[in-house]
FIKOLZA-1660 file (N, C-alpha, C; in steps of 0.1 Angstrom, whole numbers, plus 5000, padded with zeros to 4 digits):
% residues 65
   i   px   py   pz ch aa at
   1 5008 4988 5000  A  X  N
   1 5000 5000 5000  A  X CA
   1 5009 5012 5000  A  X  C
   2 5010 5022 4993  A  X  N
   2 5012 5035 4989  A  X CA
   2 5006 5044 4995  A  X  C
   3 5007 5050 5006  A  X  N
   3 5000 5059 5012  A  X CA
   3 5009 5070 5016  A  X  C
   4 5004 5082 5013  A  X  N
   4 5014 5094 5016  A  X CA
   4 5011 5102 5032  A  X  C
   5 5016 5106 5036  A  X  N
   5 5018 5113 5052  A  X CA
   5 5000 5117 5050  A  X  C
   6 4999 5118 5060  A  X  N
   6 4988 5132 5061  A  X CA
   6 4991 5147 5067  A  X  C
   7 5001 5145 5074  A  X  N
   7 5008 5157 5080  A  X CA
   7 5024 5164 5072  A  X  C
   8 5022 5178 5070  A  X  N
   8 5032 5180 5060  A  X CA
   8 5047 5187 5073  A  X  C
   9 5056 5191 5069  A  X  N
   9 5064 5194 5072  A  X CA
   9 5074 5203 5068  A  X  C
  10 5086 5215 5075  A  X  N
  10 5088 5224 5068  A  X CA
  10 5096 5222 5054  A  X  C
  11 5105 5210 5054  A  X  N
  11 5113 5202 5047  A  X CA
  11 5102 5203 5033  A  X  C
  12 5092 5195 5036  A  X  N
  12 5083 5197 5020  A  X CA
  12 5078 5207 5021  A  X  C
  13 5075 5216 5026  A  X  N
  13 5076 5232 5022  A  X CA
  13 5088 5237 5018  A  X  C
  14 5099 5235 5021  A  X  N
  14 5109 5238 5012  A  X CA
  14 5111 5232 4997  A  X  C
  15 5108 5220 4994  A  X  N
  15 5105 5211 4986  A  X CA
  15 5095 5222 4973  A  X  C
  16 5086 5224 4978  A  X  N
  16 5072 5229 4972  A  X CA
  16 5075 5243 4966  A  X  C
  17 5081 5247 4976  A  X  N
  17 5082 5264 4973  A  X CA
  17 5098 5269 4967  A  X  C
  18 5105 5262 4970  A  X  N
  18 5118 5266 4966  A  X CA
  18 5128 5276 4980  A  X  C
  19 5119 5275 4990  A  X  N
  19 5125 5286 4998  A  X CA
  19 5137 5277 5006  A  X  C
  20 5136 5285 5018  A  X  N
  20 5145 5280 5029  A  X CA
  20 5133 5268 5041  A  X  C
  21 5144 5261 5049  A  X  N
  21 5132 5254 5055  A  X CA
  21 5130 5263 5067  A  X  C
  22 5136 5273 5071  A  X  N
  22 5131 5286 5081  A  X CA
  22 5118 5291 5077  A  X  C
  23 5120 5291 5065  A  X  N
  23 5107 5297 5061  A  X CA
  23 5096 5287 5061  A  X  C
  24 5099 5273 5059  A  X  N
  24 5091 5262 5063  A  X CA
  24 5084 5263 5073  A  X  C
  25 5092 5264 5086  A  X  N
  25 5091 5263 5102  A  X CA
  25 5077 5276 5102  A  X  C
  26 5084 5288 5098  A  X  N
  26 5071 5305 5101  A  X CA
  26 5060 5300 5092  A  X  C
  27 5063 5296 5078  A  X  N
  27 5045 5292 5075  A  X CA
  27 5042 5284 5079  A  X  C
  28 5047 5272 5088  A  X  N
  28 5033 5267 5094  A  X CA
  28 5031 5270 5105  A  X  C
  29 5038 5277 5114  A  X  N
  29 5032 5291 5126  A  X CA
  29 5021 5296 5120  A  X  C
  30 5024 5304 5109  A  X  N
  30 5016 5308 5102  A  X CA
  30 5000 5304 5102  A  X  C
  31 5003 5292 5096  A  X  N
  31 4988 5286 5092  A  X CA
  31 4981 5278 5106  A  X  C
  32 4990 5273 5114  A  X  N
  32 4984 5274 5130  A  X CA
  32 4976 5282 5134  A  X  C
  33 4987 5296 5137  A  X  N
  33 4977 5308 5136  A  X CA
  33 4962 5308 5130  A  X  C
  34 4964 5305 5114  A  X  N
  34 4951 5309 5106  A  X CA
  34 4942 5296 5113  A  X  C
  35 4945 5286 5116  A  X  N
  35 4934 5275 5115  A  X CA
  35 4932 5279 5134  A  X  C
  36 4938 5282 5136  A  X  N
  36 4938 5286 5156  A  X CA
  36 4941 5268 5161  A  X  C
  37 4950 5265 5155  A  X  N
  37 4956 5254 5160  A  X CA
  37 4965 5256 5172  A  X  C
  38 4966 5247 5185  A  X  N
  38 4980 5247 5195  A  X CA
  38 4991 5244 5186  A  X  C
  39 5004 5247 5194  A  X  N
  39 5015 5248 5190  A  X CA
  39 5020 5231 5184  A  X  C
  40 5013 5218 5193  A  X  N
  40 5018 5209 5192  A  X CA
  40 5008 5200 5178  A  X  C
  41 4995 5208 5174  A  X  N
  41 4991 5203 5164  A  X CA
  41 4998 5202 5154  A  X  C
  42 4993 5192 5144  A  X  N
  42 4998 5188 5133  A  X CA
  42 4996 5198 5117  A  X  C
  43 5002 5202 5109  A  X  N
  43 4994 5209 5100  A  X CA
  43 4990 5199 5084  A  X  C
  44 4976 5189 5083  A  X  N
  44 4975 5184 5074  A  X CA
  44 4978 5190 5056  A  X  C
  45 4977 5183 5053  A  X  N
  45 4982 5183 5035  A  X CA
  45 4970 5191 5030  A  X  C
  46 4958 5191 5033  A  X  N
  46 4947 5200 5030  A  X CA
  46 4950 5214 5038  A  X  C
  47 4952 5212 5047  A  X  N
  47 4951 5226 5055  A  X CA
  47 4960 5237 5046  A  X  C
  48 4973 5231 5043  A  X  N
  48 4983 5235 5039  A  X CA
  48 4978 5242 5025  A  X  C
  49 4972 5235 5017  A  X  N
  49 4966 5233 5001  A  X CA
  49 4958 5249 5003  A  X  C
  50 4948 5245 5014  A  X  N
  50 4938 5259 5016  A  X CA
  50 4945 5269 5017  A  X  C
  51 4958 5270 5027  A  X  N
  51 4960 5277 5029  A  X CA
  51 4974 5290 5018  A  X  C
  52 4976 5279 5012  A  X  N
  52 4984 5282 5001  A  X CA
  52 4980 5282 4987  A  X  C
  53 4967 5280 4985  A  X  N
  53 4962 5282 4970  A  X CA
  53 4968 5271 4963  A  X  C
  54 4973 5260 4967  A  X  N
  54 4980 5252 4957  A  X CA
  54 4974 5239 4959  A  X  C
  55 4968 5230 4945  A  X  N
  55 4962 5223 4948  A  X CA
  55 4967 5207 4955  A  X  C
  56 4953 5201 4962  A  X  N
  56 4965 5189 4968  A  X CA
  56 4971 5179 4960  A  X  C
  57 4968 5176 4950  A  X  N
  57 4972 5165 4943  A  X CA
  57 4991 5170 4941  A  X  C
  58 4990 5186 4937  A  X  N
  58 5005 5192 4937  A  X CA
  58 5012 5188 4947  A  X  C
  59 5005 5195 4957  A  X  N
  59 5012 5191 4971  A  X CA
  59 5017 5177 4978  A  X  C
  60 5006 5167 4971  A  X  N
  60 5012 5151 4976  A  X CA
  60 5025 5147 4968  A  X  C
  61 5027 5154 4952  A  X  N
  61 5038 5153 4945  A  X CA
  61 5049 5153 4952  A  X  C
  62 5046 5164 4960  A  X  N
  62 5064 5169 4960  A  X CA
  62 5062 5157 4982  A  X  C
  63 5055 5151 4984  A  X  N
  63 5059 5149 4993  A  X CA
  63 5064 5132 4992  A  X  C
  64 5078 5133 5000  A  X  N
  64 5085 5123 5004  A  X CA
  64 5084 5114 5012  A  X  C
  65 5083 5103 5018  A  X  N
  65 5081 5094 5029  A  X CA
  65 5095 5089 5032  A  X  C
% end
């Protein structure tokens, strides 16, 4: 079975976006904030999608296991 994460990480935000993974780490502060998640929540592969305009099928691409 083939199954990809459900929860993303700064590393494939770096992946995705081309940035730094610092900048990984503040957007998903970021989107914590937006969803009013605790600090120790997870930020799912949809949440991420919503919150970035980018769709999920894109965003499972670039993710690694």
């Amino acid at each position: 079975m083939n199954q990809k994460r459900a929860c993303i990480y700064p590393k494939d935000i770096q992946r995705i976006t081309g940035r730094s993974e610092r900048y990984g780490r503040k957007l998903l502060q970021d989107i914590r904030n937006y969803f009013d998640k605790e600090p120790h929540q997870f930020i799912t592969v949809v949440e991420f999608a919503e919150y970035s305009g980018i769709q999920v099928d894109i965003v499972n691409q670039y993710i690694v296991d």
